[in-house]
N, C-alpha and C positions, 0 to 999 in steps of 0.2 A: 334271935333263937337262943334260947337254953342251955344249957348243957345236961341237959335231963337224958337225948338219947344216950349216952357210954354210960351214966354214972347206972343205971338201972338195969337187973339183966337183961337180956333179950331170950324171950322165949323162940323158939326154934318149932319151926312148920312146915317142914321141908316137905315138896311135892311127889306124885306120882302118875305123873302123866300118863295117860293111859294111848294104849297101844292103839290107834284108828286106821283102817285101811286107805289107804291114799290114792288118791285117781293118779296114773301113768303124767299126765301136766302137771299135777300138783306134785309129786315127788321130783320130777325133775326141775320145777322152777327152787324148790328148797334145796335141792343139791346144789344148784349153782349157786345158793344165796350162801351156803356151808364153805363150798370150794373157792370159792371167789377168795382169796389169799393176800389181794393187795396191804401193803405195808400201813399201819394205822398213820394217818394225818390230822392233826388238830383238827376237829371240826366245828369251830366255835366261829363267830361271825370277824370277828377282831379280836387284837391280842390283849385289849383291855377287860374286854370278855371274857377270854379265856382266862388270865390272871385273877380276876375276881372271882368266878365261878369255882377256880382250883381252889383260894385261898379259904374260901368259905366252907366247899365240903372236905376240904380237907383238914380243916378244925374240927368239923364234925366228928371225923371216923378217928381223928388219933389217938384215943383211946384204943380202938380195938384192933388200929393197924400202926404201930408205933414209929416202924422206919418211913420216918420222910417218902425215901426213893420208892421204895415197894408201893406206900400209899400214892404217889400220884403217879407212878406208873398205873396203880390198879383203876383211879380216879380216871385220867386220859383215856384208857381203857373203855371203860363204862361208857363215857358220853361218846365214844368215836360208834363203838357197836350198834349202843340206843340209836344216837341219830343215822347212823346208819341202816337203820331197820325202821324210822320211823317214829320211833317211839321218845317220849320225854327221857331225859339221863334221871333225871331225880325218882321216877316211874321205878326205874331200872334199879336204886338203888335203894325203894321203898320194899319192893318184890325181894330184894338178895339178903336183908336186912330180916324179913321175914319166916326166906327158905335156909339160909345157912348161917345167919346171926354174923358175917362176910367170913366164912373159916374157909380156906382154900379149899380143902381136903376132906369136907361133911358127908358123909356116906351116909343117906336115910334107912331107913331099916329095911325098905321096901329095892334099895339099887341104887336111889337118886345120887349123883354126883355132882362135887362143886360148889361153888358160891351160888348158880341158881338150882343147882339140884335138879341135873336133865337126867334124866334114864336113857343106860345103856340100848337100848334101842333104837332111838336116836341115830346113832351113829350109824347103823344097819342100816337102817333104814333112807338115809338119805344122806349118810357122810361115806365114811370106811371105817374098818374096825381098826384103822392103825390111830383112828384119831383121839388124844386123853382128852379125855372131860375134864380133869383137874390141868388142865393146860390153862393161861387167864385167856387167855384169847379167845383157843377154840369152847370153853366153856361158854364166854360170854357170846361167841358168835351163834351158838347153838342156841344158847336161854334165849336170846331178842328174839330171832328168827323165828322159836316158837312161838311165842308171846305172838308177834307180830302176825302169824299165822293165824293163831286162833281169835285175835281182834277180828281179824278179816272173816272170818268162819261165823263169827258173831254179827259180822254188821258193824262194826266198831262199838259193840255192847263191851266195856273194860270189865264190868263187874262178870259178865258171864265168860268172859273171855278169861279173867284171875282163875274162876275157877273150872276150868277146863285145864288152865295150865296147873293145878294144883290135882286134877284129879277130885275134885269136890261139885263139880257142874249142881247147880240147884243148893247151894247152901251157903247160908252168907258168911262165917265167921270168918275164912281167910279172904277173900275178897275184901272184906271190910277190916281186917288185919293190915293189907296190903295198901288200899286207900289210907289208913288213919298214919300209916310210917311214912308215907309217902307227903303229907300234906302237913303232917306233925313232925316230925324231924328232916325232912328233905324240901322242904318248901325254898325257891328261890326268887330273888329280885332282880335283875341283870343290873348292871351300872343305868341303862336307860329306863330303868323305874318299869319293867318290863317283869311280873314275878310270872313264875313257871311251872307251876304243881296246880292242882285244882283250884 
């Protein structure tokens, strides 16, 4: 891999998920997937795993997150939530890379917050309003949960499911934004010759 993702800006596409009404099951299975609070645990197969996979993207991002600790607090972060929802870590880190260029704190013009850029809504809707968006956690528990939502709403369609969570349903740029950072700067190989993006 290059060092092409830090040295070049990153254009910034932050989303606007739009507001859908939710059946009575579906809010309450998203609520519990919000509240569910357990303490993050590695969730890598082995610790060789784990080590590598950290060592890697964390070369990646240190450009644009420079303290060590911050960066793989935010790194452990990302794959415990991803695989916790389902979804690839590198997926996870292709989308965040796209919606907030990874800035804790990116306010879209439209409300979005965070690294993936949820809308306050959100939280209404199926969290509480005590909960920050700019929190890493609850940011990132919210963006997967979406994500993972709308795969499912799709049929496990990614592309149409990107842009449902962008607010762009039927239009390819960020979808294919979102695929190209994901397969182009986050593409991974496990120690067992195992890669892990498209």
């Amino acid at each position: 891999m290059s060092g092409l993702l830090l040295l070049a800006p990153l254009t910034v596409h932050s989303g606007a998920q739009k507001y859908e009404p939710l059946s009575a099951s579906v809010q309450a299975t998203l609520h519990r997937a919000i509240a569910d609070q357990a303490a993050p645990v590695v969730a890598f197969d082995d610790e060789r795993e784990a080590r590598a996979w950290l060592a890697a993207m964390s070369s990646r991002l240190a450009k644009k997150m420079p303290d060590r600790v911050t960066r793989e607090e935010f790194l452990l972060t990302v794959h415990y939530e991803a695989r916790r929802a389902g979804l690839d870590p590198q997926l996870v880190l292709g989308l965040i890379q796209v919606e907030s260029a990874f800035r804790k704190y990116a306010v879209s013009s439209v409300g979005a917050r965070g690294y993936m850029q949820v809308m306050p809504f959100w939280a209404k809707l199926i969290g509480t309003a005590e909960h920050n968006l700019f929190n890493l956690r609850t940011n990132l528990r919210y963006g997967c949960t979406i994500l993972r939502h709308y795969i499912d709403i799709e049929g496990g369609n990614l592309f149409r499911a990107l842009g449902r969570y962008n607010g762009s349903l039927g239009k390819p740029e960020y979808p294919n934004m979102v695929l190209r950072a994901w397969d182009g700067n986050w593409n991974y190989t496990s120690p067992a010759g195992t890669r892990t993006a498209q």
